[in-house]
C-alpha positions as semicolon CSV with decimal commas, in nm:
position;residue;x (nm);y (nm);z (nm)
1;X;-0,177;-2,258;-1,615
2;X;-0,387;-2,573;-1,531
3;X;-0,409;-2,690;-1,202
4;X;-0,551;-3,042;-1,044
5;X;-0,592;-3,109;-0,676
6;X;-0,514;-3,527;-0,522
7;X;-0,448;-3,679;-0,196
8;X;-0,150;-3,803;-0,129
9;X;0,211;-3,869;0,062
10;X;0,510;-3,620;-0,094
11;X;0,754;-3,879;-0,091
12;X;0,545;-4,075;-0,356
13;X;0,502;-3,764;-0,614
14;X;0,619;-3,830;-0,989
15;X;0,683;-3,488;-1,025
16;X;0,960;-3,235;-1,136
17;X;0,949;-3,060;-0,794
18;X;0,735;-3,155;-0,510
19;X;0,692;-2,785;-0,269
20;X;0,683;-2,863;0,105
21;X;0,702;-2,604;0,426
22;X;0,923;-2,519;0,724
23;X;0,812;-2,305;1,014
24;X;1,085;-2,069;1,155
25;X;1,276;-2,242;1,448
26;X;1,341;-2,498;1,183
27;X;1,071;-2,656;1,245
28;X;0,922;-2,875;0,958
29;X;0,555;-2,901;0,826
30;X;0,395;-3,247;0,829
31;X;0,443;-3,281;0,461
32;X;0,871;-3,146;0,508
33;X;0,879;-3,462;0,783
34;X;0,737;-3,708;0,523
35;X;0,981;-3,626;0,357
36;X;1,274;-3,611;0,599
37;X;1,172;-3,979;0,684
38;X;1,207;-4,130;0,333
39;X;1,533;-3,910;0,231
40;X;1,687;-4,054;0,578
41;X;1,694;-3,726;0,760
42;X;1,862;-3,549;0,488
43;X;1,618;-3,232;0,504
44;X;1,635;-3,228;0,905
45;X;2,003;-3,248;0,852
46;X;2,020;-2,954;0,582
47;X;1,709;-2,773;0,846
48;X;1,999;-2,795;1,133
49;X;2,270;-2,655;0,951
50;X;2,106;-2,382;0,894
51;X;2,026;-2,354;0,515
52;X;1,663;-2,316;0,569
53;X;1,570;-2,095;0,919
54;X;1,190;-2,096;0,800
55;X;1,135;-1,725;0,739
56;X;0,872;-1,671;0,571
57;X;0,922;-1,605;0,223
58;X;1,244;-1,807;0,216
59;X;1,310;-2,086;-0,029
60;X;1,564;-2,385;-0,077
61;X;1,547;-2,596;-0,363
62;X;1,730;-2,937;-0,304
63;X;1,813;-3,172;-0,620
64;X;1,779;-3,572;-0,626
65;X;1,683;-3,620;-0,255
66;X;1,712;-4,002;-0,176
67;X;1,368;-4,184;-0,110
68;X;1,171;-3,961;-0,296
69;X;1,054;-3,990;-0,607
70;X;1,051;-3,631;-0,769
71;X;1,360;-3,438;-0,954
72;X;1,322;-3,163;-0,641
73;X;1,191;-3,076;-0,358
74;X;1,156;-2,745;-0,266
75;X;1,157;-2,586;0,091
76;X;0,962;-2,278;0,192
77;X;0,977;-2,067;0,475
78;X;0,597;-2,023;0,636
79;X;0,734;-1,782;0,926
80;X;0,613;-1,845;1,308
81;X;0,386;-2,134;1,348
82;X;0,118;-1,947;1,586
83;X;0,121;-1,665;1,297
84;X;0,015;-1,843;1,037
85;X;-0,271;-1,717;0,869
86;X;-0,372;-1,521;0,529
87;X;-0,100;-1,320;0,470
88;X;0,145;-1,548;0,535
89;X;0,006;-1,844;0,324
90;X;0,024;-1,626;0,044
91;X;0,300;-1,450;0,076
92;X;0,501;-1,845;0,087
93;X;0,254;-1,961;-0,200
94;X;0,378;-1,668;-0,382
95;X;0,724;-1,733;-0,342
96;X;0,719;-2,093;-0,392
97;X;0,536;-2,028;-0,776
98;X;0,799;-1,753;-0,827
99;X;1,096;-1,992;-0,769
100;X;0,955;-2,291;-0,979
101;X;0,882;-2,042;-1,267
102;X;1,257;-1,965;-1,290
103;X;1,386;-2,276;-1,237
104;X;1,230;-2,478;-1,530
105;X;1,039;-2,676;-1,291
106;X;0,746;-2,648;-1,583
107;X;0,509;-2,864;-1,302
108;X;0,480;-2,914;-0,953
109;X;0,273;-3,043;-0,658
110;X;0,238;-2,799;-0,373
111;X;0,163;-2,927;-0,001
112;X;0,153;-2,570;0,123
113;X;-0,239;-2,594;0,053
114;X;-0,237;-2,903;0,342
115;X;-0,104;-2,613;0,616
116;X;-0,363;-2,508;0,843
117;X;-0,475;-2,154;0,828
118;X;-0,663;-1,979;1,130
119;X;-1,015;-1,984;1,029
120;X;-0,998;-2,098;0,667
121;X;-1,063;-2,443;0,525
122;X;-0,915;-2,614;0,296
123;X;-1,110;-2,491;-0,033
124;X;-1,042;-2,153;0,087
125;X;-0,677;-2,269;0,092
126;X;-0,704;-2,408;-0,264
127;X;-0,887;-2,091;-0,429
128;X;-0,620;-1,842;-0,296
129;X;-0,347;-2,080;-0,423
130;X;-0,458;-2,081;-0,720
131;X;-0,534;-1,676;-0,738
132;X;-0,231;-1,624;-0,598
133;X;-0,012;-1,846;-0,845
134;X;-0,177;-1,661;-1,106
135;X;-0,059;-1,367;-0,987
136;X;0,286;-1,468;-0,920
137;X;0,320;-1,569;-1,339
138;X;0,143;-1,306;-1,476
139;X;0,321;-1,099;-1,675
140;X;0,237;-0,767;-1,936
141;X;0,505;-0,806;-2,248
142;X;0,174;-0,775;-2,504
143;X;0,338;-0,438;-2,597
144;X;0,683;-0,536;-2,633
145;X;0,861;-0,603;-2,971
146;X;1,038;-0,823;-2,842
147;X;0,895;-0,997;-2,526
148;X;1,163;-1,174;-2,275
149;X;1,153;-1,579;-2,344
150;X;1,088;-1,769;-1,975
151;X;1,273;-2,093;-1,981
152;X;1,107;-2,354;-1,916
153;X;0,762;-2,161;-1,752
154;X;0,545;-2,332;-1,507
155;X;0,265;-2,497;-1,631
156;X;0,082;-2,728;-1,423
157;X;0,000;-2,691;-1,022
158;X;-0,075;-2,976;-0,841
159;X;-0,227;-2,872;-0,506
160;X;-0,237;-3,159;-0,282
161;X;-0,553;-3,172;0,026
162;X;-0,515;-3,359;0,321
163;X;-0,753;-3,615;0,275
164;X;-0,937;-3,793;-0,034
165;X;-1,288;-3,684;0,111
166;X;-1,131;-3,299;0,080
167;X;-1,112;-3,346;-0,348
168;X;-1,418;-3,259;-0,463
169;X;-1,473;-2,979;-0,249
170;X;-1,070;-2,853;-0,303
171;X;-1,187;-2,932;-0,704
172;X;-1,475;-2,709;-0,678
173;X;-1,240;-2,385;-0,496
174;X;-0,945;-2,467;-0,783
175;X;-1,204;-2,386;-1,051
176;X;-1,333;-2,080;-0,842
177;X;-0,969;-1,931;-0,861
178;X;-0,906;-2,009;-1,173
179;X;-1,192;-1,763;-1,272
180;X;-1,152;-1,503;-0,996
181;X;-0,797;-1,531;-1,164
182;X;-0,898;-1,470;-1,511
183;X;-1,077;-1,157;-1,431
184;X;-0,821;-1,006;-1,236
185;X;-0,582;-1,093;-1,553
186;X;-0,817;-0,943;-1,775
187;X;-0,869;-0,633;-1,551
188;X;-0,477;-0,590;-1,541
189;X;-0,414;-0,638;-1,910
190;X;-0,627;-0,341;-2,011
191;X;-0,502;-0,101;-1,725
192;X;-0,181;-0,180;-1,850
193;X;-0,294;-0,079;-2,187
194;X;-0,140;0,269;-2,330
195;X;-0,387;0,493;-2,364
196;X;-0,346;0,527;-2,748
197;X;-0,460;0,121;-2,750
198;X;-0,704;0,112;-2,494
199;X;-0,928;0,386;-2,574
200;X;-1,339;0,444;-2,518
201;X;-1,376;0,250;-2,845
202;X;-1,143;-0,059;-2,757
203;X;-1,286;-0,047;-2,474
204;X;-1,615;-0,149;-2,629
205;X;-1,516;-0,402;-2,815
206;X;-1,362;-0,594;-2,556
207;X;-1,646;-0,564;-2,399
208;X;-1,838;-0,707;-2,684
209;X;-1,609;-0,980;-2,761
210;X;-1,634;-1,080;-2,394
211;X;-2,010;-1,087;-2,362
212;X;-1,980;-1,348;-2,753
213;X;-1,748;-1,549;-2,604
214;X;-1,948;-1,605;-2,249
215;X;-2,287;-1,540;-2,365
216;X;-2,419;-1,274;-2,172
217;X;-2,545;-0,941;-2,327
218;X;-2,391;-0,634;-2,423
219;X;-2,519;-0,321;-2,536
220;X;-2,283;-0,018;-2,616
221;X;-2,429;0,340;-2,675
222;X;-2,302;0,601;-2,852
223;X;-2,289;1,018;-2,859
224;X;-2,626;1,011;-3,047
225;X;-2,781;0,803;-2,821
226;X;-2,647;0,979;-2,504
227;X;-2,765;1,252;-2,642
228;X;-3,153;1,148;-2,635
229;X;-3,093;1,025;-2,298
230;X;-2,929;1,355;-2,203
231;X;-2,677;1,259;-2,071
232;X;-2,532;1,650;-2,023
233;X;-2,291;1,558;-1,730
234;X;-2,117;1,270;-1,880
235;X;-2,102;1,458;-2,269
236;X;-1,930;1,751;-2,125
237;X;-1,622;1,535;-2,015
238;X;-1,578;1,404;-2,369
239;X;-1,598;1,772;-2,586
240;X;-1,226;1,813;-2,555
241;X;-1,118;1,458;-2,707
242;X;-1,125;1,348;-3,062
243;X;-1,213;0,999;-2,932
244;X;-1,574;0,958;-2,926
245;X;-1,771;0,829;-2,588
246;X;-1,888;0,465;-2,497
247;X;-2,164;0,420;-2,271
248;X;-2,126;0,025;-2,214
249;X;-2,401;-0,195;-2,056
250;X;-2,359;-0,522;-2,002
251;X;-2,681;-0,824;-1,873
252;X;-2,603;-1,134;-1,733
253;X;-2,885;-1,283;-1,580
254;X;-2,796;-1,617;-1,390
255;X;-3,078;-1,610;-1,156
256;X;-3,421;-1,601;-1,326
257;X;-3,618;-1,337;-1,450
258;X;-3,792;-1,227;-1,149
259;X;-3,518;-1,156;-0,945
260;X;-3,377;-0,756;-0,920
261;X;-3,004;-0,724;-1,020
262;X;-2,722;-0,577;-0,855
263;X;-2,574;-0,313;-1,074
264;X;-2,199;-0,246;-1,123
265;X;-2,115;0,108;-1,246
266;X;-1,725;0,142;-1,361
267;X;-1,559;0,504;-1,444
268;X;-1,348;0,437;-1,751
269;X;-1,145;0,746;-1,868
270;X;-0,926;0,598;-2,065
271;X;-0,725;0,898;-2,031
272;X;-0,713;1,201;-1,792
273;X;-0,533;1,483;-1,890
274;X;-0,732;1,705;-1,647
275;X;-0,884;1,890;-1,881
276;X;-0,838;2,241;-1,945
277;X;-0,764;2,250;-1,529
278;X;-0,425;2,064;-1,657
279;X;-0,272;1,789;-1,435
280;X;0,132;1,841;-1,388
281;X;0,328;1,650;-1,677
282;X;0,541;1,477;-1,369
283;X;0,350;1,118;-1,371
284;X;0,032;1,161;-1,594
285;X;0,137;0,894;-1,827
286;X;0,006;0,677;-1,493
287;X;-0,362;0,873;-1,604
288;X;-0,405;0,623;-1,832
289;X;-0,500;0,371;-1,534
290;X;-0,822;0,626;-1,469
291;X;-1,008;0,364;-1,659
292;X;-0,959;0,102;-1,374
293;X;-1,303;0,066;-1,263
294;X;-1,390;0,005;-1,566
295;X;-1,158;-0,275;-1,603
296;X;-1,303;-0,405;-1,244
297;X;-1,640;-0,417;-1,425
298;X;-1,518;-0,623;-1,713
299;X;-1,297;-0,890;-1,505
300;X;-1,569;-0,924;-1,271
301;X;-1,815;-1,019;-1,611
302;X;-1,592;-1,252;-1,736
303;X;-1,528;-1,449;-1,340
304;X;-1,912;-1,450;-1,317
305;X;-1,966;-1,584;-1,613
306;X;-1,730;-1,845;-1,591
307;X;-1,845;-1,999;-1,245
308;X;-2,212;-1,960;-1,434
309;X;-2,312;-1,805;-1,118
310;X;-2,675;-1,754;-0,990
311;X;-2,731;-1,399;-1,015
312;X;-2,824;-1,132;-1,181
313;X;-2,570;-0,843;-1,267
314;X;-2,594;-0,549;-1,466
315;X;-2,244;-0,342;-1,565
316;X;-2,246;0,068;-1,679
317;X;-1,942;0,161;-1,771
318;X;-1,896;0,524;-1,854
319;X;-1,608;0,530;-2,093
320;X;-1,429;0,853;-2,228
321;X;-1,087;1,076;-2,232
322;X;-1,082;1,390;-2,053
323;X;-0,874;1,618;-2,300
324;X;-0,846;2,009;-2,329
325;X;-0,909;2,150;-2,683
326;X;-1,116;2,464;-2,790
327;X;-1,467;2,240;-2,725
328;X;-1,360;2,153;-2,414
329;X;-1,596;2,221;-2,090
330;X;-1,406;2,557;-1,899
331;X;-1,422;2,593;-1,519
332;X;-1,746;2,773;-1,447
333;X;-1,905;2,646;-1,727
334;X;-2,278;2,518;-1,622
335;X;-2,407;2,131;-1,734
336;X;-2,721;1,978;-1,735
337;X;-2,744;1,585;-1,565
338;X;-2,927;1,304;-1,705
339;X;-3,138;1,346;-1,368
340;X;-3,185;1,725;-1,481
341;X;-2,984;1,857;-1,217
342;X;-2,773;2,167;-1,317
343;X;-2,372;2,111;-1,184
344;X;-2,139;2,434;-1,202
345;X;-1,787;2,253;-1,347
346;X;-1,531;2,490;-1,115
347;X;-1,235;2,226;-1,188
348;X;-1,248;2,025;-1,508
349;X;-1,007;1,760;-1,360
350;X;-1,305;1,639;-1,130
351;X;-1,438;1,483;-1,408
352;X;-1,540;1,153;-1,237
353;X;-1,869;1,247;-1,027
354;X;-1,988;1,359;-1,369
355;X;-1,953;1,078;-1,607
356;X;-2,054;0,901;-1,276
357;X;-2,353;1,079;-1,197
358;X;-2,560;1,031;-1,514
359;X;-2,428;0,609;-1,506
360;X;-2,612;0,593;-1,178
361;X;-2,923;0,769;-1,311
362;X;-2,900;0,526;-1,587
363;X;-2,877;0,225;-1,321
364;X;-3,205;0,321;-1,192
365;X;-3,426;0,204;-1,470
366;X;-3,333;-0,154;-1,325
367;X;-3,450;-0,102;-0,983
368;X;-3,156;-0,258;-0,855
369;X;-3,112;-0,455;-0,507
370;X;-2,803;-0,260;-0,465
371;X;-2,546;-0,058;-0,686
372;X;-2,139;-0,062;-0,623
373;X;-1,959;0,230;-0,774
374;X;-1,626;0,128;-0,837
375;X;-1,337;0,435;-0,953
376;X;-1,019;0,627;-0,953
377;X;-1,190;0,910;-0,780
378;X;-0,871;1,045;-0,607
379;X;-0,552;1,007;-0,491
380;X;-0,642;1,139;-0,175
381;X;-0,752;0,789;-0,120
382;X;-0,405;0,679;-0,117
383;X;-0,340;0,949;0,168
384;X;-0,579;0,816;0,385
385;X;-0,577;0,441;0,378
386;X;-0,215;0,419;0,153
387;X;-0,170;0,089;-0,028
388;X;-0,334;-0,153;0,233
389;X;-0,718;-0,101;0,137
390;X;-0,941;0,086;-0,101
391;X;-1,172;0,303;0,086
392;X;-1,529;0,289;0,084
393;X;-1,859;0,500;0,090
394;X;-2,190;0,395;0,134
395;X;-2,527;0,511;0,277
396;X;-2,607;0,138;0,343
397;X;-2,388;-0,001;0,660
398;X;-2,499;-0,318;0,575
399;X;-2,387;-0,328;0,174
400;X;-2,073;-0,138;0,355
401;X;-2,022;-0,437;0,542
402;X;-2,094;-0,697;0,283
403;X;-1,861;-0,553;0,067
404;X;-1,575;-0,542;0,358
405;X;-1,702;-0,919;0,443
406;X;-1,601;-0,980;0,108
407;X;-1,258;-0,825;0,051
408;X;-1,171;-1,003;0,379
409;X;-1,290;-1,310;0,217
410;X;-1,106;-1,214;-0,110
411;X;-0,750;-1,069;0,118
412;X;-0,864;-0,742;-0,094
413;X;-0,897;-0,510;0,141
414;X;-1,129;-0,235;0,169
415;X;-1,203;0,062;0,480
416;X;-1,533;0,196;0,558
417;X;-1,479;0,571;0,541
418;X;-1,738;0,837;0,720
């Protein structure tokens, strides 16, 4: 989707739908009462019948409305007026791209970006819009034979800043998004992968195709080399699968030379039976999303290359299925780490801390500033926190809150765990 920012009134807008919001009480944004002026009161009119209360969430779409100059104007419902803040922008950004991708509006220009949000400018305004309209489109039909036509789908965003001296800085966030954006697609297209596609080896590739096309460096090592590096821990995951292992390191240096990098270390089993400690067969077909840190890794490459940003980051991603077969690692069996550390395996279907374990002994060679582990570790994560945060672990309180700085920052939340 491409998306431009201007200045101006909504009245005015060429456009095939121009998105303006109402506050519940029926009260109308700035932009809605530009609007209401040149149509002659016909939205306050259509506001006090009661076809638009201002939920949040809510939408109207009105047709030919006199004095304007687009095919449509949408109305949005942005909830309670003194409540208006992250969520809420979102959650009506989200439904007004939803709505004008069904409708055949194929381009629009949103004044939900002009709303004042507690605490957040407008280029923070602009770079969530844009995430968040990516989100709302984005759909996973690469595997179907026959994917579902869209009519008409939305193709152009027009997010409109309250004054001309807000462009280049609401020009600046728009391109931000648009990478944050492409990452996040990327990092959902392969976790949506089966796990016959997206295996260790695919995995790799990707990788390698990603690194060509934005010119940073990647290096992918296989069972041979593991082997010199001995890389016991890690190996003994992958003896049960016919797939071979990836050990994938990626370099992008942004910053200089001199400077130390941060190091990103993904768990990618592309597939997690459980081993020879079996999983139940009720839901493992959703084991094929125990690669998702991995993915992480990979969008997070491809949005920091795009903004060309000015650091340096290093990515280890350990990449292998976890499959019982007569080679496969038993429970009590012993294993040697790449740090020499002996680990008794009791249950094969904790097979994370050990492909993990040998990655971060791996990450040390680069003497990094700081290393983020990102996995599926458990789904007693989901217990504790449920569906609101990801949980986190550090022995650094202030990486721990850098990192929850940031998914604050990003509305991707995250809780410091003990």
């Amino acid at each position: 989707m491409e998306f431009t920012i201007k200045s101006g009134s909504p009245e005015k807008q060429r456009s095939a739908c121009v998105v303006v919001g109402v506050f519940d009480n029926r009260k109308p944004s700035l932009s809605a009462e530009l609007i209401d002026r040149a149509s002659g009161g016909y939205v306050s009119e259509i506001i006090r019948r009661g076809d638009m209360e201002g939920k949040l969430g809510s939408t109207l779409l009105l047709h030919n409305v006199r004095g304007t100059l687009a095919d449509r104007v949408l109305l949005v419902g942005l909830g309670k007026e003194r409540d208006f803040r992250e969520r809420e922008f979102r959650t009506a950004t989200r439904a007004a791209v939803r709505l004008l991708n069904e409708t055949g509006s194929y381009e629009a220009v949103v004044y939900l970006t002009e709303e004042k949000v507690k605490r957040r400018e407008v280029a923070w305004r602009v770079e969530h819009a844009v995430v968040v309209a990516m989100e709302a489109v984005y759909r996973f039909d690469e595997m179907k034979s026959q994917p579902a036509d869209v009519r008409r789908p939305l193709r152009k965003l027009t997010l409109s800043v309250p004054q001309r001296s807000d462009l280049t800085a609401g020009e600046a966030a728009a391109a931000r998004g648009l990478a944050i954006a492409h990452g996040m697609d990327l990092a959902r297209d392969l976790g949506n992968l089966p796990g016959n596609i997206c295996t260790p080896t695919y995995l790799a590739e990707r990788a390698q195709a990603l690194a060509k096309e934005l010119d940073f460096s990647c290096q992918v090592l296989d069972r041979p080399q593991l082997e010199e590096l001995k890389m016991g821990s890690f190996l003994s995951v992958t003896n049960g699968s016919e797939q071979p292992p990836k050990f994938i390191v990626l370099e992008y240096n942004g910053a200089g030379k001199k400077q130390k990098p941060m190091v990103l270390v993904g768990k990618g089993i592309t597939f997690d039976s459980g081993g020879i400690s079996i999983k139940p067969a009720h839901d493992m077909d959703h084991m094929k999303f125990d690669m998702c840190g991995a993915a992480s890794v990979l969008g997070t490459f491809r949005a920091i290359a795009e903004l060309k940003a000015k650091i340096n980051l290093v990515g280890l991603v350990a990449a292998c299925e976890n499959m019982p077969n007569g080679r496969a690692t038993k429970p009590g069996d012993i294993v040697r780490s790449m740090s020499g550390q002996t680990v008794e395996v009791l249950n094969t279907d904790a097979e994370g801390r050990l492909i993990l374990c040998d990655a971060l002994t791996y990450a040390e060679r680069y003497e990094p500033t700081a290393v983020v582990d990102i996995a599926t570790l458990t789904g007693a994560m989901v217990i504790a926190l449920g569906h609101i945060a990801c949980g986190v672990f550090s022995n650094s309180d202030s990486l721990a809150r850098a990192l929850l700085g940031a998914g604050e920052e990003a509305f991707d939340r995250a809780w410091q765990m003990p």
